[in-house]
KOLMI-481747 format. One record per atom (N, C-alpha, C): residue in three letters; residue number from 1; atom name; y, x, z. Coordinates in steps of 0.02 Angstrom, whole numbers, plus 32768, in hexadecimal, padded with zeros to 4 digits. Each point is the difference from the previous one (the first is absolute). Example, Ala and Ser with C-alpha at 12.3 -4.5 7.8 and 13.67 -1.06 7.14 Angstrom:
// residues 2
NODE / ala / 1 / N / 7EE4 / 8294 / 8186
NODE / ala / 1 / CA / 803B / 7FD3 / 8000
NODE / ala / 1 / C / 803C / 802D / 8000
NODE / ser / 2 / N / 8035 / 7FEE / 7FDC
NODE / ser / 2 / CA / 803B / 802A / 8003
NODE / ser / 2 / C / 8037 / 7FD9 / 8025
This chain:
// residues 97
NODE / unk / 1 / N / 7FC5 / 802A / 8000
NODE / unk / 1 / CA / 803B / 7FD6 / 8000
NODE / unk / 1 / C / 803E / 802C / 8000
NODE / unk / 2 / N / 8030 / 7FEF / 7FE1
NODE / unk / 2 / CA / 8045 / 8017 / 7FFC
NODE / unk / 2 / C / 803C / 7FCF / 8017
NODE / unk / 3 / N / 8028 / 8023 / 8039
NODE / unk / 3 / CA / 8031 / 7FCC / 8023
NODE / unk / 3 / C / 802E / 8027 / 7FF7
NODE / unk / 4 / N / 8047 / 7FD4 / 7FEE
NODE / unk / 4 / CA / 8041 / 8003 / 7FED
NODE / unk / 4 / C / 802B / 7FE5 / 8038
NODE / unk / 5 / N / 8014 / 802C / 8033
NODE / unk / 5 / CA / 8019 / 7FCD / 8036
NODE / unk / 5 / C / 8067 / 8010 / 7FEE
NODE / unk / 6 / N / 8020 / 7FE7 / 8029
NODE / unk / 6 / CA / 803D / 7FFE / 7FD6
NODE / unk / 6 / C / 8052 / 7FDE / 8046
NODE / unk / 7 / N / 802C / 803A / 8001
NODE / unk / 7 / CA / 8028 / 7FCC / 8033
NODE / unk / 7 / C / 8039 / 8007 / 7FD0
NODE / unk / 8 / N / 802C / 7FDA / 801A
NODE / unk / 8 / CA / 804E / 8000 / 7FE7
NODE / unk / 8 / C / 8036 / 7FEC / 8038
NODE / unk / 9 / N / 8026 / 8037 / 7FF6
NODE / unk / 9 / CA / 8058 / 8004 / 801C
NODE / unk / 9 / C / 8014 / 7FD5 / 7FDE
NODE / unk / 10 / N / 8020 / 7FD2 / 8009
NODE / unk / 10 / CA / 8038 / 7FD4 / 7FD6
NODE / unk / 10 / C / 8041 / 8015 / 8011
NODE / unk / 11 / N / 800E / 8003 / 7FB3
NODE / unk / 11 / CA / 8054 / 8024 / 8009
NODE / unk / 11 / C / 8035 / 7FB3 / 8014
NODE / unk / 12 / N / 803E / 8008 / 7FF3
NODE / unk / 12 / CA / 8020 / 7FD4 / 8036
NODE / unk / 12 / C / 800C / 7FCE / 7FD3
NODE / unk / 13 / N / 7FF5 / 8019 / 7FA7
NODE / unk / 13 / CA / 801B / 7FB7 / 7FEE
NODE / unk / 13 / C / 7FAD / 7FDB / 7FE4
NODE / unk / 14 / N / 7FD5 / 800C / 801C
NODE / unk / 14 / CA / 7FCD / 7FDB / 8015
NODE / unk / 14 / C / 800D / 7FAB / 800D
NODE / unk / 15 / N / 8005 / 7FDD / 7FEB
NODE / unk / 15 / CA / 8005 / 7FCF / 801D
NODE / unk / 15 / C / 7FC0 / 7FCA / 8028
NODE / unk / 16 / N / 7FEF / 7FC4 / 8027
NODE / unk / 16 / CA / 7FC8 / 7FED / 800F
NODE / unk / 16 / C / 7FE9 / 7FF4 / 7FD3
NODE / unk / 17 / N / 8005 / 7FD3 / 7FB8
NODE / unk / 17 / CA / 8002 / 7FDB / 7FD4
NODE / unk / 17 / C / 7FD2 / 803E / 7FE1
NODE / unk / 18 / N / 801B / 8041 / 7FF8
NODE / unk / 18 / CA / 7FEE / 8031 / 7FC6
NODE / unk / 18 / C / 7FA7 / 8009 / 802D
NODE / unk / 19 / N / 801C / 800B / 8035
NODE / unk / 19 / CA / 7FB1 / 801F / 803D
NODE / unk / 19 / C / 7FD6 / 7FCE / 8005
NODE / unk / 20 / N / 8007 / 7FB0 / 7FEE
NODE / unk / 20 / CA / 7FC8 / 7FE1 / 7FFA
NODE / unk / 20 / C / 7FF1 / 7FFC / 7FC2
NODE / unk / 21 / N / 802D / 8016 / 7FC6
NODE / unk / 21 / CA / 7FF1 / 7FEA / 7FC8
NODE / unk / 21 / C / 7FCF / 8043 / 7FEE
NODE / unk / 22 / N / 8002 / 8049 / 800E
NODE / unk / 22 / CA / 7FCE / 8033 / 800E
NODE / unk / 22 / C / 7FC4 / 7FF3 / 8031
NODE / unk / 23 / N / 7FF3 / 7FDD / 8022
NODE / unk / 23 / CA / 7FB7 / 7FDF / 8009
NODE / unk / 23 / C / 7FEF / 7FD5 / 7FD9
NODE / unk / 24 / N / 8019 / 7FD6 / 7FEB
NODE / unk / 24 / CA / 7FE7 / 7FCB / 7FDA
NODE / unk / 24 / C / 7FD9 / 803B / 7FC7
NODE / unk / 25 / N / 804A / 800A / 7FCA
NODE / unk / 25 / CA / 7FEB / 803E / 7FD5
NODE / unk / 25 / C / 7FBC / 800F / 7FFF
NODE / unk / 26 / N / 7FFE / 8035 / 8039
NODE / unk / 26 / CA / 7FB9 / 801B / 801C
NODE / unk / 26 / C / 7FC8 / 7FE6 / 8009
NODE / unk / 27 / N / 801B / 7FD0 / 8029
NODE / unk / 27 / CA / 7FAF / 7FCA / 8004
NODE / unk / 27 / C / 7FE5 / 7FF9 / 7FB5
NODE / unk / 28 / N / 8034 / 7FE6 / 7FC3
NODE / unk / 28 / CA / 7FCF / 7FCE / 7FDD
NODE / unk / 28 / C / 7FE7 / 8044 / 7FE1
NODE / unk / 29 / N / 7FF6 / 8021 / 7FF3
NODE / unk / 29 / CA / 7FDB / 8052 / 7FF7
NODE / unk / 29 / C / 7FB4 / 7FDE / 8004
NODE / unk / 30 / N / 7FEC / 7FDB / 8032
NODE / unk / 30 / CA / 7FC6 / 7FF0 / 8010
NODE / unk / 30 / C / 7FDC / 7FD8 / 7FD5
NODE / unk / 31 / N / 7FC2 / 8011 / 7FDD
NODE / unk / 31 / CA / 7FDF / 7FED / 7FCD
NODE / unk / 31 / C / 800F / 800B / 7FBA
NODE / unk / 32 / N / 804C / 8020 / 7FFA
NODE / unk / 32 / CA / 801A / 8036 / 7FBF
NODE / unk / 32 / C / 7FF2 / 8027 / 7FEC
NODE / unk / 33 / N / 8002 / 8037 / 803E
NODE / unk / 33 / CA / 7FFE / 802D / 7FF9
NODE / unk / 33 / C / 7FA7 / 801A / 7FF7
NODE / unk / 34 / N / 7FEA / 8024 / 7FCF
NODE / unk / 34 / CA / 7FA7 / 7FEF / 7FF4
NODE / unk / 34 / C / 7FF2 / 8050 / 803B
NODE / unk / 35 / N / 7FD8 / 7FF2 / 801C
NODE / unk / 35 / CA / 7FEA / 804D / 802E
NODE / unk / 35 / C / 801E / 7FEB / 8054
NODE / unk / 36 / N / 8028 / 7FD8 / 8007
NODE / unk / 36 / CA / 8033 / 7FE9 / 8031
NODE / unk / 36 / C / 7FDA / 7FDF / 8032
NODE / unk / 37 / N / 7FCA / 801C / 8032
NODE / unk / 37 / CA / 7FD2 / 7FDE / 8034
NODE / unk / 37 / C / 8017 / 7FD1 / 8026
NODE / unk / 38 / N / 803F / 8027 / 8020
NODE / unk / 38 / CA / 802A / 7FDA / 803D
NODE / unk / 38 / C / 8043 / 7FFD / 8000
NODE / unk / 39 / N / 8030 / 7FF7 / 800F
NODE / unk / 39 / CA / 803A / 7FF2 / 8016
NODE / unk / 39 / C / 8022 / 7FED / 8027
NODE / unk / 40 / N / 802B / 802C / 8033
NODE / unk / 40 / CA / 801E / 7FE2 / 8045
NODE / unk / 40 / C / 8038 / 8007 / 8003
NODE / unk / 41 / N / 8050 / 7FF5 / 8015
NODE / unk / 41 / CA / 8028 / 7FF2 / 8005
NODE / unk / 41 / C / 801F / 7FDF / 8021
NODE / unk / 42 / N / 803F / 8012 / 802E
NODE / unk / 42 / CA / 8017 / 7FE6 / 8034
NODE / unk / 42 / C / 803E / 803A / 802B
NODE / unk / 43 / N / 8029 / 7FDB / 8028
NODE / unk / 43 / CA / 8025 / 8027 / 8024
NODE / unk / 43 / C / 7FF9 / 801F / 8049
NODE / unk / 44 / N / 800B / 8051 / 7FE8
NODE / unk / 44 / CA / 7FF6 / 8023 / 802F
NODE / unk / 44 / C / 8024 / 7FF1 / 8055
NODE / unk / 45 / N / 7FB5 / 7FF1 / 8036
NODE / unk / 45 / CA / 8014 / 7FE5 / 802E
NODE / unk / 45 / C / 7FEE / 802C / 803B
NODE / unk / 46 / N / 8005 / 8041 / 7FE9
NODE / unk / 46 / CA / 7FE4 / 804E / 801C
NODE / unk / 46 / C / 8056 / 8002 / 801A
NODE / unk / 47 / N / 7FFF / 801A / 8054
NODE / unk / 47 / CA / 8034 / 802B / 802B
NODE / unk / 47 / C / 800E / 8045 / 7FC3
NODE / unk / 48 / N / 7FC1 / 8020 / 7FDE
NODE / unk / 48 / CA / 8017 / 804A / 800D
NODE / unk / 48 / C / 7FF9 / 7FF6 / 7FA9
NODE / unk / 49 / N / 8020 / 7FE9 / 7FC5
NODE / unk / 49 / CA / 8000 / 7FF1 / 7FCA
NODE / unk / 49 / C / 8032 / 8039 / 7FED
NODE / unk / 50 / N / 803E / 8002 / 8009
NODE / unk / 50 / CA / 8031 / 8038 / 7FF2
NODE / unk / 50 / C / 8017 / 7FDD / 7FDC
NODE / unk / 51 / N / 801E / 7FD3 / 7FF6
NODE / unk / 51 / CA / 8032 / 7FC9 / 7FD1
NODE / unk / 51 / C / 7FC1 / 7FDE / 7FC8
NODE / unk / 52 / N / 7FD8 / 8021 / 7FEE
NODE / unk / 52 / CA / 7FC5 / 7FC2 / 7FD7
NODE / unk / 52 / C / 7FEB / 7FC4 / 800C
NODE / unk / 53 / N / 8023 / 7FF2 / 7FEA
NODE / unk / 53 / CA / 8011 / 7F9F / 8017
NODE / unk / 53 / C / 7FBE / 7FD5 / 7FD0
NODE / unk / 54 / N / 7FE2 / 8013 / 7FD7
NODE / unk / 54 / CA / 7FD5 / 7FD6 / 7FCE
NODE / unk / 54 / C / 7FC8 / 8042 / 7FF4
NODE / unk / 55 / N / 7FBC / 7FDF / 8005
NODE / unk / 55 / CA / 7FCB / 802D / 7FF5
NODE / unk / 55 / C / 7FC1 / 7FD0 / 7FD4
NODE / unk / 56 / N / 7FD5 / 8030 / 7FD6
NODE / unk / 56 / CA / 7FC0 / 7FDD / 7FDC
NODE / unk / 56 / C / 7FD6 / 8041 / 8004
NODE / unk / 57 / N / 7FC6 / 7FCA / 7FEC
NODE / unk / 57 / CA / 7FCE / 8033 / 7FE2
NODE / unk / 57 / C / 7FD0 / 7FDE / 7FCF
NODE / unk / 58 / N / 7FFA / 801B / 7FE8
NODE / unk / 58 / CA / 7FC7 / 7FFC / 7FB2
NODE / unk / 58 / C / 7FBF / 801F / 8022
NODE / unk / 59 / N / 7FBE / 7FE7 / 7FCA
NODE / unk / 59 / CA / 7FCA / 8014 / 8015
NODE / unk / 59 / C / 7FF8 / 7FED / 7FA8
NODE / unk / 60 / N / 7FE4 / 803F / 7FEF
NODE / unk / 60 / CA / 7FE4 / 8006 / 7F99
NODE / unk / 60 / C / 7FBB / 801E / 801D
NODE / unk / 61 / N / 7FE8 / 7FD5 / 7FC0
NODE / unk / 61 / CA / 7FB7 / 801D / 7FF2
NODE / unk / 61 / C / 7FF1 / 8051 / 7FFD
NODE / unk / 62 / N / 8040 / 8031 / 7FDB
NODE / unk / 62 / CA / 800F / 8044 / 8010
NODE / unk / 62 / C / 802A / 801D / 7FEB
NODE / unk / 63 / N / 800B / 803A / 7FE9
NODE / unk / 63 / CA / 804E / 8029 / 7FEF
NODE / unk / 63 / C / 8014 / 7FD8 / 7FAE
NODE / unk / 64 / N / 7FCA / 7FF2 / 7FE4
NODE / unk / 64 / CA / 8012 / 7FF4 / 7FC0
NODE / unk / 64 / C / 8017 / 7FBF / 7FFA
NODE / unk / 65 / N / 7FF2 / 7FB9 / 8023
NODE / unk / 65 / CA / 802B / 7FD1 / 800B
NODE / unk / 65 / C / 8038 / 7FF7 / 8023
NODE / unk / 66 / N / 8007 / 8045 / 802A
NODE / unk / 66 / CA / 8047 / 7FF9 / 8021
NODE / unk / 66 / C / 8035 / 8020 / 7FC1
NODE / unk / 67 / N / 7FD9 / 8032 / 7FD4
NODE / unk / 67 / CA / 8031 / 801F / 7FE9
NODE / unk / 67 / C / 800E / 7FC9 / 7FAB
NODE / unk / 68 / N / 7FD6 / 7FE0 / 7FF8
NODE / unk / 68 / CA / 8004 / 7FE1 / 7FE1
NODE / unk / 68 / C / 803E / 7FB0 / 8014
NODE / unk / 69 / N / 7FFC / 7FEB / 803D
NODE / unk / 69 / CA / 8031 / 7FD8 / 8015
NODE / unk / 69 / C / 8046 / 8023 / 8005
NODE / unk / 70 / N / 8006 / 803C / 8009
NODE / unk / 70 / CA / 8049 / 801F / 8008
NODE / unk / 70 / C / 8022 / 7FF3 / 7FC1
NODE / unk / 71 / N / 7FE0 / 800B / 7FBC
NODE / unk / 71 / CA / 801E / 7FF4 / 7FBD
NODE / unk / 71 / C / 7FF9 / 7FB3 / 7FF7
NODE / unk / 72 / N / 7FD2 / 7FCE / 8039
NODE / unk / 72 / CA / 800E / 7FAE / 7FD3
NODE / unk / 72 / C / 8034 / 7FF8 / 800D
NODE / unk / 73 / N / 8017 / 7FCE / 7FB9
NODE / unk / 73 / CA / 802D / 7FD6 / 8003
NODE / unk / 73 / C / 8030 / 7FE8 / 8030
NODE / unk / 74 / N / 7FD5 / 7FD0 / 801D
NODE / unk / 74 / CA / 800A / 7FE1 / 803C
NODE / unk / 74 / C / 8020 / 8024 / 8044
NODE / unk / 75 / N / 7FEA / 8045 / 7FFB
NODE / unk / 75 / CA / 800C / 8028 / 803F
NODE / unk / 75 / C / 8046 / 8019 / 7FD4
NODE / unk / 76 / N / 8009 / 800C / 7FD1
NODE / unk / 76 / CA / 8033 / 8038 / 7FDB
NODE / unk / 76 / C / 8040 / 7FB7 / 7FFC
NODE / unk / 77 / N / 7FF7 / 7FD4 / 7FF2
NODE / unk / 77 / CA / 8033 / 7FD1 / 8024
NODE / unk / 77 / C / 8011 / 7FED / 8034
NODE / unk / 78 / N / 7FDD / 8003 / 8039
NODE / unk / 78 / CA / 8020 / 8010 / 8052
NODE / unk / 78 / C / 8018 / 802E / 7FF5
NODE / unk / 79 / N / 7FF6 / 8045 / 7FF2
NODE / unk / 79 / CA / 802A / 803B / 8013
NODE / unk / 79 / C / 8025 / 8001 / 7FE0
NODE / unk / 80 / N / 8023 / 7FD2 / 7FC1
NODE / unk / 80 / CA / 804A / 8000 / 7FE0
NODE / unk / 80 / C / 8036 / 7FF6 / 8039
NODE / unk / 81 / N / 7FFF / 7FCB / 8020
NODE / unk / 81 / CA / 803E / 7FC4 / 801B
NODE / unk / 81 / C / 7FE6 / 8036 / 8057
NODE / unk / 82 / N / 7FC2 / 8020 / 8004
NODE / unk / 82 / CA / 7FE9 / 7FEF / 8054
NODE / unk / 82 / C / 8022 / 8057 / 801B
NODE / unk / 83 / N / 7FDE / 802A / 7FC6
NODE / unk / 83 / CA / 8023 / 8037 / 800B
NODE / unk / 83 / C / 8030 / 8020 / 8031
NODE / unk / 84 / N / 803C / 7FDE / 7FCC
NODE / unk / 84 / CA / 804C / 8003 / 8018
NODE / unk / 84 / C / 8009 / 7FFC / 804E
NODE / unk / 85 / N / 7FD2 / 7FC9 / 8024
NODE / unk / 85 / CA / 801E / 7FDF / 803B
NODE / unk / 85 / C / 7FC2 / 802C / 8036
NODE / unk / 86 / N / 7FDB / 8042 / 7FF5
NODE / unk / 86 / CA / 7FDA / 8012 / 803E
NODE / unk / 86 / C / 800F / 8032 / 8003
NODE / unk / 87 / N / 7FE9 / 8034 / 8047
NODE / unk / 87 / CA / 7FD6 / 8045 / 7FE5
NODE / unk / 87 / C / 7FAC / 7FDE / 8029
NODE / unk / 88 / N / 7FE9 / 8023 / 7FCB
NODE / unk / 88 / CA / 7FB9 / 7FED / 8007
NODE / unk / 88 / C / 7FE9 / 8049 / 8024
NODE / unk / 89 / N / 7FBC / 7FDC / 801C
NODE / unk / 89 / CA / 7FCF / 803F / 8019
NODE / unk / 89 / C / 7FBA / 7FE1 / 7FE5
NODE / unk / 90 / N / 7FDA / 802D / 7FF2
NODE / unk / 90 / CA / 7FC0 / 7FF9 / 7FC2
NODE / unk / 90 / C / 7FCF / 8028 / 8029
NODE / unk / 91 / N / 7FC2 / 7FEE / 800B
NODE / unk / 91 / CA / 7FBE / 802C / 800B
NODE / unk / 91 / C / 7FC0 / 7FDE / 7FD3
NODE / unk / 92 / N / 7FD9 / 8039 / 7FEB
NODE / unk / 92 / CA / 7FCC / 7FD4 / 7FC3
NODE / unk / 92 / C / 7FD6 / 8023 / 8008
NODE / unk / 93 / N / 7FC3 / 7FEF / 8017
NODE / unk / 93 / CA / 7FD0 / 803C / 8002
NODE / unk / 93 / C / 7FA6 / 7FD6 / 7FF7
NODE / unk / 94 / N / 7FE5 / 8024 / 7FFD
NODE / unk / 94 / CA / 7FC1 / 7FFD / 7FF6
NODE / unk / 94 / C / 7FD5 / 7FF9 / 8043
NODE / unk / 95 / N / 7FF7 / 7FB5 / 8013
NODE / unk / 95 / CA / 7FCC / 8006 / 8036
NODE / unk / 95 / C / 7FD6 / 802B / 8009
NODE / unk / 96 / N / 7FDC / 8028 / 8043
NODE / unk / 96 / CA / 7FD0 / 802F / 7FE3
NODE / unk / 96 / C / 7FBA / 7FE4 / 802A
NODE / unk / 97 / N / 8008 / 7FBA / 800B
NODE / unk / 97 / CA / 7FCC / 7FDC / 803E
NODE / unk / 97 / C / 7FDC / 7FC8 / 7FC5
C-alpha cells in the first residue's frame, strides 16, 4: 500500500466558503480517482499541529496509482484555484507492514 497523507496552513485570504469548498473538492476524488483505496479528510483538531488547520490521507493500491493521480485531471484542477490559498506539508511513502 501507498499513503499520501497531507496538511495545510491557510493563508489569510482563505476564506470558510474556499476551506469547505477544498473538502468537498477532495472528497468527490472518491471513486474517480482509479488506484484511490481510501480517503480521509477533515480539520485538524491536534494541540501540537503548528498552524495545520486541515489534514488527509490517501491509501493507493501503490506508487504507480498515486503517481498516476498527481497528473489526473481532477486533482490538477484543485491545485489551480487551491494552491494560491495554502502552504502545504506532504508525506508519501510506501507502507513497509
Amino acid at each position: 500500500m501507498y499513503f499520501h497523507i497531507f496538511g495545510f496552513q491557510w493563508k489569510p485570504e482563505a476564506t470558510e466558503t474556499l476551506k469547505e469548498r477544498a473538502k468537498a473538492d477532495i472528497s468527490a476524488f472518491k471513486g474517480k480517482i482509479p488506484g484511490l483505496l481510501e480517503l480521509h479528510v477533515g480539520h485538524n483538531e491536534s494541540p501540537h499541529g503548528k498552524g495545520y488547520a486541515f489534514a488527509g490521507v490517501m491509501r493507493f493500491t501503490g506508487k504507480a496509482a498515486f503517481e498516476a493521480y498527481v497528473t489526473h485531471p481532477q486533482h490538477q484542477a484543485l491545485l489551480k484555484w487551491l494552491v494560491p490559498l495554502i502552504d502545504p506539508v506532504e508525506f508519501d511513502f510506501l507502507a513497509l507492514d
